[in-house]
Residue frames relative to the residue before (quaternion, step in Angstrom):
aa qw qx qy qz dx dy dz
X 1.0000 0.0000 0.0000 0.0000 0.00 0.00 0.00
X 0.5586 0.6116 -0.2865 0.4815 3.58 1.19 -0.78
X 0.8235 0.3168 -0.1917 0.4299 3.33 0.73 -1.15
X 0.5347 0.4444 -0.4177 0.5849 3.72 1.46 0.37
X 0.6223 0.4500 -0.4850 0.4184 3.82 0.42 -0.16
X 0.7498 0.3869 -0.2684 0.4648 3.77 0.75 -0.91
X 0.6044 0.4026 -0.4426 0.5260 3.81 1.08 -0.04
X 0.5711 0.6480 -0.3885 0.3209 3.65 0.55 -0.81
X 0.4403 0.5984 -0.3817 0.5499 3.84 0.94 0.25
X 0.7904 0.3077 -0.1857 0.4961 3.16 0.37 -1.08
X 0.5657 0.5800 -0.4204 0.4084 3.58 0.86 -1.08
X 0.8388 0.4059 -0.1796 0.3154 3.82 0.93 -1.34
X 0.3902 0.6055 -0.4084 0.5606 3.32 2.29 0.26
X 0.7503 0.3945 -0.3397 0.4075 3.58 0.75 -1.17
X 0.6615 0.4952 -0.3303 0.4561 3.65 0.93 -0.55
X 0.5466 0.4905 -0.4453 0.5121 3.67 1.26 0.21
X 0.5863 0.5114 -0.3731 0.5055 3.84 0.57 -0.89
X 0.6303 0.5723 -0.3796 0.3622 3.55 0.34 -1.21
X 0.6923 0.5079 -0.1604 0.4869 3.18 0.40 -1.87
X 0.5434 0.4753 -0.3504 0.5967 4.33 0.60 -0.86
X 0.6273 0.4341 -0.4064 0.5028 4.13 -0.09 -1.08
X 0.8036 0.2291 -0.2233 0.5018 3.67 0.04 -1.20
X 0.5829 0.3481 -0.5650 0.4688 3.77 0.04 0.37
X 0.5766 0.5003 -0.3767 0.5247 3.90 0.78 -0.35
X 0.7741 0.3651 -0.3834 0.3471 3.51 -0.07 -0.99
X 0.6392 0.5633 -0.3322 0.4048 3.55 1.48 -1.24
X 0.6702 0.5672 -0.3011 0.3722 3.65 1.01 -0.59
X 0.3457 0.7618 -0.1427 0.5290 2.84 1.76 -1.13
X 0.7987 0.4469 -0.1747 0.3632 3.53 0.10 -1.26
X 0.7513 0.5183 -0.1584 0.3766 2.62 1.12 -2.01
X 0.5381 0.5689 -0.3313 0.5264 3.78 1.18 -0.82
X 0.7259 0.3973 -0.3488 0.4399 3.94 0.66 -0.36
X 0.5497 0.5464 -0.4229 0.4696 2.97 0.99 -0.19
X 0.7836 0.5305 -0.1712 0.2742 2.80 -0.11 -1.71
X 0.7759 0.1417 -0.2742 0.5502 3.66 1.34 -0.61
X 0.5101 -0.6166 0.4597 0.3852 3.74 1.14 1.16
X 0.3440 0.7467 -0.5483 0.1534 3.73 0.60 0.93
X 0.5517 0.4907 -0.4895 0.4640 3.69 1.18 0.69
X 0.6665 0.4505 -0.3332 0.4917 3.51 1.17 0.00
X 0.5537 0.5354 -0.3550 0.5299 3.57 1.53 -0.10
X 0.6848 0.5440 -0.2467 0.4174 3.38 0.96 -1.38
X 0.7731 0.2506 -0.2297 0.5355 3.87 1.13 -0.64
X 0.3849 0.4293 -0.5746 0.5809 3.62 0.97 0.94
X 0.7222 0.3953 -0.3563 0.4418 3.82 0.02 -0.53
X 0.5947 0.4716 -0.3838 0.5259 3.72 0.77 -0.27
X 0.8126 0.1820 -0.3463 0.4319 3.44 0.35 -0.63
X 0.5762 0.5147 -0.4700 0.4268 3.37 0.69 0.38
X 0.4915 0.4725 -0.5104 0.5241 3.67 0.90 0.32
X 0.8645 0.3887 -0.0351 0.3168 3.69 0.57 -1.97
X 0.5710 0.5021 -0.3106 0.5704 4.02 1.57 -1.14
X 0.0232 0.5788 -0.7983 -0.1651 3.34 -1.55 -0.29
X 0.3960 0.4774 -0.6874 0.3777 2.81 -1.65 1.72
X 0.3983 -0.8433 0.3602 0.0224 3.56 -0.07 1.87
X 0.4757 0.6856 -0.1552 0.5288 2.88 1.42 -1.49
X 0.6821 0.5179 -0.2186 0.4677 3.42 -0.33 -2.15
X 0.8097 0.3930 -0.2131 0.3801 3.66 -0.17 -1.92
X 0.6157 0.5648 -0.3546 0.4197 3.56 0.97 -0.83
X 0.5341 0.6261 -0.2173 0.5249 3.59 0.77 -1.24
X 0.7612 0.3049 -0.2339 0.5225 3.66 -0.24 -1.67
X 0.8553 0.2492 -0.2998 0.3411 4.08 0.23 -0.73
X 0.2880 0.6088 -0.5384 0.5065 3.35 1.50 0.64
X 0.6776 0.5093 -0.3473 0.4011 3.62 0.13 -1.77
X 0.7170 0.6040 -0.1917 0.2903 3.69 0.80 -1.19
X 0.5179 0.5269 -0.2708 0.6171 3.56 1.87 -1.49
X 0.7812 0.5190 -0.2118 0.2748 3.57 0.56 -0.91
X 0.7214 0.3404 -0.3399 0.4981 3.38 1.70 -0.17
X 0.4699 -0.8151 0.3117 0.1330 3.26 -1.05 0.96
X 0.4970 0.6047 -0.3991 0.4776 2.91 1.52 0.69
X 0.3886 0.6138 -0.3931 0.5637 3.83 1.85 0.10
X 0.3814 -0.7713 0.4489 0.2412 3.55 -0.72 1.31
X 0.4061 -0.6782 0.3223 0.5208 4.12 -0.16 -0.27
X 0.4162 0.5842 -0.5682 0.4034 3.77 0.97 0.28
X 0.7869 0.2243 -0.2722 0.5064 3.89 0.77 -0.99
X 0.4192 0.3984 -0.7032 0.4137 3.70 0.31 0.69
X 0.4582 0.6444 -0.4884 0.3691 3.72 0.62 -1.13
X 0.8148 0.2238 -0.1667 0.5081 3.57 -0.49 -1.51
X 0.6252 0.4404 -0.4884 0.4203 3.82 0.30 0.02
X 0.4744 0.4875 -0.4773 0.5563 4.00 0.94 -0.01
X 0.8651 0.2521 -0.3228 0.2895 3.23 -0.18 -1.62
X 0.4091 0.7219 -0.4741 0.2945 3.85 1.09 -0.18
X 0.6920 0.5583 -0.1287 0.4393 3.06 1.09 -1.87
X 0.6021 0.4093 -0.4882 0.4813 4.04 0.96 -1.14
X 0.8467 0.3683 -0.2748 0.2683 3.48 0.22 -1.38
X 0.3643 0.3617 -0.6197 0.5937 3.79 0.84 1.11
X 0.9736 -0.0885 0.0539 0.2034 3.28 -0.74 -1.09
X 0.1375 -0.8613 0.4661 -0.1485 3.13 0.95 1.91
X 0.8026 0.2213 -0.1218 0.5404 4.05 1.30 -0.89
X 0.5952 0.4973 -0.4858 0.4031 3.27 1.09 -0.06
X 0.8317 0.2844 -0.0306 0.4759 4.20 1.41 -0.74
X 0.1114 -0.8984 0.4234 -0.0345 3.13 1.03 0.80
X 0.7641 0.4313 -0.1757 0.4464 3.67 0.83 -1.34
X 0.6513 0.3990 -0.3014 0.5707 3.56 1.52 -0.57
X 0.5804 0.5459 -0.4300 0.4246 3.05 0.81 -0.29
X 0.8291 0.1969 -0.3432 0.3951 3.44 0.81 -0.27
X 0.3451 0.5116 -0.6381 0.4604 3.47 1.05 0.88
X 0.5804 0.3423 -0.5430 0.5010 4.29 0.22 -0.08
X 0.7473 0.2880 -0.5142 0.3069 3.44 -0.16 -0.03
X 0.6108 0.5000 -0.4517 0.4157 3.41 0.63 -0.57
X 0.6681 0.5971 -0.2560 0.3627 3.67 0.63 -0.70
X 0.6155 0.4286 -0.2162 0.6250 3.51 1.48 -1.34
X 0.4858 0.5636 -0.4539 0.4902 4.45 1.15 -0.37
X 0.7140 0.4661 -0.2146 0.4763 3.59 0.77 -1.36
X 0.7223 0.4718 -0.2301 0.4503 3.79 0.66 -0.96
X 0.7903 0.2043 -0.0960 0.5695 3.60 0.73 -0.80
X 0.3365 -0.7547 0.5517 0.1135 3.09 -0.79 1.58
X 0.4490 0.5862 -0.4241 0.5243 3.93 1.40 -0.45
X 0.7002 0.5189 -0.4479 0.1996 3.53 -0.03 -1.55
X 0.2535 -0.7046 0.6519 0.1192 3.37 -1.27 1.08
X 0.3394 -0.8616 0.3625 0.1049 3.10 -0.86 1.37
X 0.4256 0.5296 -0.4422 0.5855 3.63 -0.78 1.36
X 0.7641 0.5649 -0.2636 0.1660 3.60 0.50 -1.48
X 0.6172 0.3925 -0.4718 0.4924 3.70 1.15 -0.29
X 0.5764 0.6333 -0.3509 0.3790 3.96 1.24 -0.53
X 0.4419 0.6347 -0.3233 0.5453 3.43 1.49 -0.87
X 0.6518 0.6355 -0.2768 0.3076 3.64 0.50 -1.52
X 0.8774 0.2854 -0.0818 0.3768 2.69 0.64 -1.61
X 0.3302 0.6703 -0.4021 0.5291 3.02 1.60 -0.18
X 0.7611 0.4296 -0.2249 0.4307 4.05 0.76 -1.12
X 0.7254 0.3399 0.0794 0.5932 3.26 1.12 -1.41
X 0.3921 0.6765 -0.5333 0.3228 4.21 0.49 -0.16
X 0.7748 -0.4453 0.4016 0.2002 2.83 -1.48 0.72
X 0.4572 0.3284 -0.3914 0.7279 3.99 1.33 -0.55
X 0.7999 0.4414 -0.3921 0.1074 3.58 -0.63 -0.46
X 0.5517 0.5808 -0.2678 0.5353 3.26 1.64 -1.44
X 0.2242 -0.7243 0.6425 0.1113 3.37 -2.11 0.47
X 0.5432 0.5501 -0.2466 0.5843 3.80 0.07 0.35
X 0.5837 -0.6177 0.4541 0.2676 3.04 -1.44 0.36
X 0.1487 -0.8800 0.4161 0.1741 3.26 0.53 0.31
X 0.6808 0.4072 0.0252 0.6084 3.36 1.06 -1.28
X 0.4475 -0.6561 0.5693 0.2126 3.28 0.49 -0.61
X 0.6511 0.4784 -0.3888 0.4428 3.66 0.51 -0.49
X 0.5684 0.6560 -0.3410 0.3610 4.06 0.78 0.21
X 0.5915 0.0451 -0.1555 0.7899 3.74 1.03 -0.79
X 0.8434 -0.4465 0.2880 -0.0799 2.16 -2.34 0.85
X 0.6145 0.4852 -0.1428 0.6055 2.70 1.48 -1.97
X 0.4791 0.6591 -0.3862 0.4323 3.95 1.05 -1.06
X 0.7103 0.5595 -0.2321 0.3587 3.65 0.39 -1.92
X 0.6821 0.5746 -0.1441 0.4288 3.07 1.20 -1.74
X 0.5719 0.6481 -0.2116 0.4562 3.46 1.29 -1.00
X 0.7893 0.4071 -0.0957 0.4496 2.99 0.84 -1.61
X 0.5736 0.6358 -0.2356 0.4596 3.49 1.53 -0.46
X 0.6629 0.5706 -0.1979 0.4425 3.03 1.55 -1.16
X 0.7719 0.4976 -0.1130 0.3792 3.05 1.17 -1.18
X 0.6377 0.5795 -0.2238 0.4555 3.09 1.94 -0.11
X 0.8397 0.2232 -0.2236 0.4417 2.98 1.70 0.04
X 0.1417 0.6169 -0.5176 0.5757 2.91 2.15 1.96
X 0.3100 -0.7466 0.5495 0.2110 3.39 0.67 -1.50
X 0.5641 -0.6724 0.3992 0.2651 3.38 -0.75 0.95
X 0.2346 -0.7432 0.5334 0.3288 4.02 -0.73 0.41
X 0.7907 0.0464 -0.0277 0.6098 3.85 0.89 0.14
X 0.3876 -0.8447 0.3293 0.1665 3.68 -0.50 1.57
X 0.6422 0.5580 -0.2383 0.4684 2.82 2.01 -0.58
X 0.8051 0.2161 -0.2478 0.4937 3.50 0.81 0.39
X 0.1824 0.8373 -0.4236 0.2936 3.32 1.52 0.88
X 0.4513 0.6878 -0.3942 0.4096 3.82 1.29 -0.28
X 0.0532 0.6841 -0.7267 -0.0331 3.97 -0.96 0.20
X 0.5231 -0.6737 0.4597 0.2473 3.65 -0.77 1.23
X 0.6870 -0.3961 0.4650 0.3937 3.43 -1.19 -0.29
X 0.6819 0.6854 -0.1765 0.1847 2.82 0.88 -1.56
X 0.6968 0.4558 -0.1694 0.5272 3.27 1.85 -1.53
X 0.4677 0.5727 -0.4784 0.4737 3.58 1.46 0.36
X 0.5744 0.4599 -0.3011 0.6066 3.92 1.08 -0.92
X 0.5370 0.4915 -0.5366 0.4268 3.96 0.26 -0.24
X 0.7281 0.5612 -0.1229 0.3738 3.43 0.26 -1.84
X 0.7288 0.3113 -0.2564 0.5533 3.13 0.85 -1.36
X 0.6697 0.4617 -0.4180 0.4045 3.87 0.31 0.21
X 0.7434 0.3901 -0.3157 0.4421 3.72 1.02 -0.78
X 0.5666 0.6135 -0.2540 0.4879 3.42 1.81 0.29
X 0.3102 -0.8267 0.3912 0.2592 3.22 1.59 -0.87
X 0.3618 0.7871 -0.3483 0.3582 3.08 1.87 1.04
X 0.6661 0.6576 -0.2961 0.1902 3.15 1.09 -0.68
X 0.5048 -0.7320 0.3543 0.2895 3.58 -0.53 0.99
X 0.4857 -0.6838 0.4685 0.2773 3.74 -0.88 1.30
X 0.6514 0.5716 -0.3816 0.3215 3.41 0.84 -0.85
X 0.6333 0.5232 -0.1909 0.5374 3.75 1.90 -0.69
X 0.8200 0.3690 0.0475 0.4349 3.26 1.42 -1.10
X 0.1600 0.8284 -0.5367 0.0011 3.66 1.79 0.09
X 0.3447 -0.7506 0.5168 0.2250 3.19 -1.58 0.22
X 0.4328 -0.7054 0.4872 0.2789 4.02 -0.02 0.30
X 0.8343 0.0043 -0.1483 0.5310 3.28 -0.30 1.16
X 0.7999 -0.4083 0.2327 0.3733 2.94 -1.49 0.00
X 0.5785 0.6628 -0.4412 0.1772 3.78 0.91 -0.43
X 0.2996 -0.7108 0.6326 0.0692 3.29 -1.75 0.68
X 0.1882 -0.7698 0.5220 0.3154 3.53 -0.60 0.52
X 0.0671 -0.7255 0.6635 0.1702 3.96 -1.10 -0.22
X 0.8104 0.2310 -0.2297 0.4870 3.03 -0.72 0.95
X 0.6733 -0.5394 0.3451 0.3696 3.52 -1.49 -0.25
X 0.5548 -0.6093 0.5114 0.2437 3.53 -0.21 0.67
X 0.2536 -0.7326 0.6178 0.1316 3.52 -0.87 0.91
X 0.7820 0.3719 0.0380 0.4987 3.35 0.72 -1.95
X 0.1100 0.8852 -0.4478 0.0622 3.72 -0.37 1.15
X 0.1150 -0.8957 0.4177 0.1002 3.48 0.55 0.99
X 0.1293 0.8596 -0.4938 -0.0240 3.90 -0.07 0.68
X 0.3067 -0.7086 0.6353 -0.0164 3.31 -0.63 2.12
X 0.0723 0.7545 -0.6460 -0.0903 3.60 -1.45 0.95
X 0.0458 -0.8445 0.4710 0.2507 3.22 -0.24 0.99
X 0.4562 0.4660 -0.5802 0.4879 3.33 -1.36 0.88
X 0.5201 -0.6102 0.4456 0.3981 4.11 0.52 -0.41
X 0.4111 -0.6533 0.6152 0.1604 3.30 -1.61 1.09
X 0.4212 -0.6817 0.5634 0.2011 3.74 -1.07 0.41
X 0.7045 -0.4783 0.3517 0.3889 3.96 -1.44 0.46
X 0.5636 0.6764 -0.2909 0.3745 3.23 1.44 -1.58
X 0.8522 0.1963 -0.1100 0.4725 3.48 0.56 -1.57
X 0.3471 0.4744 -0.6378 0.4977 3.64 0.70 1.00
X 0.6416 0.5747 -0.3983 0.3152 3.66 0.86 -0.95
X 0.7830 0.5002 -0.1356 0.3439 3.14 1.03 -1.33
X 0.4356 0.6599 -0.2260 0.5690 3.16 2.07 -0.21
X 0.6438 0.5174 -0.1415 0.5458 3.43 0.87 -1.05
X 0.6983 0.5173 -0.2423 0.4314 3.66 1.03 -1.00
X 0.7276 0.4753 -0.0973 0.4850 3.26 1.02 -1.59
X 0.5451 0.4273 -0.5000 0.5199 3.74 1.42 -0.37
X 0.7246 0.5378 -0.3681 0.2241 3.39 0.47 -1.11
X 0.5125 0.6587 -0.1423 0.5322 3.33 1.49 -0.78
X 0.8021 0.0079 0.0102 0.5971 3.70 0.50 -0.65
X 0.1830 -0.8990 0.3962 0.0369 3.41 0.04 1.63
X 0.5927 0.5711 -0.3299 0.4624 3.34 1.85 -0.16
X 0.7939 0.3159 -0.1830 0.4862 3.27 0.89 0.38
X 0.6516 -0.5940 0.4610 0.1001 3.95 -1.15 1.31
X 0.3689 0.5594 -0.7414 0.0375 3.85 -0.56 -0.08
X 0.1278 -0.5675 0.8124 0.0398 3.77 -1.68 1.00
X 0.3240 -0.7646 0.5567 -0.0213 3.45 -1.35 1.69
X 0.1928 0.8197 -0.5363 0.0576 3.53 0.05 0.86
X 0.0352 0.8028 -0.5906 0.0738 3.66 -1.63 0.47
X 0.8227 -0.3571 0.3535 0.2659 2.76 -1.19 1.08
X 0.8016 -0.1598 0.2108 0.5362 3.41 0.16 -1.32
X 0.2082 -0.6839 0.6191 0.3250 4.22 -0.19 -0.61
X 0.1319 -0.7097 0.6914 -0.0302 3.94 -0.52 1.74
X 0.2623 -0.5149 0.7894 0.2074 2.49 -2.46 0.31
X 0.6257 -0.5509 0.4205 0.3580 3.31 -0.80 -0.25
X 0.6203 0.4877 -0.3886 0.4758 3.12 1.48 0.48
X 0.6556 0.4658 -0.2987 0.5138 3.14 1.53 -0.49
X 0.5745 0.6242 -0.3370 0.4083 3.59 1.92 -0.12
X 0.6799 0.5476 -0.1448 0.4658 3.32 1.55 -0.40
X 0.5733 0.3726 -0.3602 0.6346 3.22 1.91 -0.07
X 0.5230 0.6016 -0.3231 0.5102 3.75 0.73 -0.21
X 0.7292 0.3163 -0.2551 0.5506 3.65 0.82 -0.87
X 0.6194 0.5890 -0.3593 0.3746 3.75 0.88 -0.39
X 0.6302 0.5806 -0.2656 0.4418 2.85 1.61 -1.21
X 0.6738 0.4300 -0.2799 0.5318 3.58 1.02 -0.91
X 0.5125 0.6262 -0.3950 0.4350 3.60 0.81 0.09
X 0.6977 0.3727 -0.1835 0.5836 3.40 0.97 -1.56
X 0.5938 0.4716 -0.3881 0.5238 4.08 0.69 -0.23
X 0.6413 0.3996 -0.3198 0.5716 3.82 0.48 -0.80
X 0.5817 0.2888 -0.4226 0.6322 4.62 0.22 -0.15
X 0.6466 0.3127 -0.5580 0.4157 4.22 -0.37 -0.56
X 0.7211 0.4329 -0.3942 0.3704 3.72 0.44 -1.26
X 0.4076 0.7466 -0.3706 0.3729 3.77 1.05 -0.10
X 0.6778 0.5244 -0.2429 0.4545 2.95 0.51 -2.22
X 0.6816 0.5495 -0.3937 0.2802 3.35 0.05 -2.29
């Protein structure tokens, strides 16, 4: 009895934590469900990583159309889709917007067009997609017929393409000028990378991966801010609603 009164503190600290995890995990659950965000979350992956227009159109149509998909992730399921395949579908592309105008009563109108106007395919440098260099194509070819171990995290930032292409000495000057007179020689130990506009969880991850992975060499991840994609969508609205005042003037 002695020894259950003096453990029994602890027994009722662990049985509180326990009980918190499962009221978290069960809530947790319920919010995926409820906005079908494993069926949103692997349409957005393979619309960053698959090519197949058709397929992606279909799967993010099926998505605008169910009403259990909040309108922040129809939102990013349009703009995924313009910025793959903004020239290859023009006409479906604008049945998602008209469709995502009709579906989201939030959606502010102009704003994935605004995007691309910022971010489009004339605008962007890098491979973005992968379907531009070769070796990329080859990469991506390869990996499609290894196959992915998990669809939901099948995505690899830009970012670890600028790792590679810097500890390799690949990276193109025309993307990458340098300011003054410096040359590197050799491999770089020390690699500060500054994004302004903000860096994301994903590519601190991938930073974190690629040091661990290649101990002769440094990447330090800095930004501006650290977005979600909710805080990327007020940030882009804002520059929307600044870019129509500077209009007016």
């Amino acid at each position: 009895m002695e020894k259950f009164v003096s453990n029994y503190p602890e027994y009722r600290k662990t049985h509180g934590n326990v009980t918190k995890h499962v009221a978290l995990v069960s809530e947790m659950s319920r919010m995926v469900e409820e906005r079908k965000l494993m069926q949103v979350s692997q349409t957005e992956q393979e619309l960053a990583c698959a090519s197949g227009q058709a397929a992606a159109f279909e799967a993010v149509t099926s998505l605008l159309n169910n009403e259990s998909v909040s309108d922040i992730d129809r939102l990013r399921l349009v703009m995924l889709y313009a910025l793959r395949y903004e020239k290859e579908s023009p006409v479906q592309l604008m049945q998602l917007f008209n469709k995502l105008a009709s579906r989201s009563a939030k959606y502010k109108s102009g704003l994935v067009q605004f995007l691309l106007k910022q971010a489009g395919v004339d605008k962007r440098t890098g491979d973005l997609y992968g379907n531009r260099d070769l070796l990329n194509i080859a990469r991506n070819m390869a990996r499609g017929l290894k196959g992915v171990e998990n669809v939901y995290t099948q995505h690899q930032p830009l970012i670890f393409q600028t790792m590679e292409g810097i500890v390799k000495g690949r990276l193109r000057d025309a993307d990458y000028p340098l300011v003054g007179n410096h040359f590197q020689q050799g491999r770089p130990q020390d690699v500060v990378i500054f994004i302004v506009g903000g860096t994301t969880y994903e590519e601190a991850r991938s930073v974190a991966l690629y040091n661990a992975a290649n101990p002769g060499v440094r990447f330090f991840l800095g930004g501006s801010v650290v977005l979600n994609s909710k805080r990327f969508l007020e940030n882009l609205g804002e520059a929307q609603r600044i870019s129509k005042s500077s209009t007016l003037l």
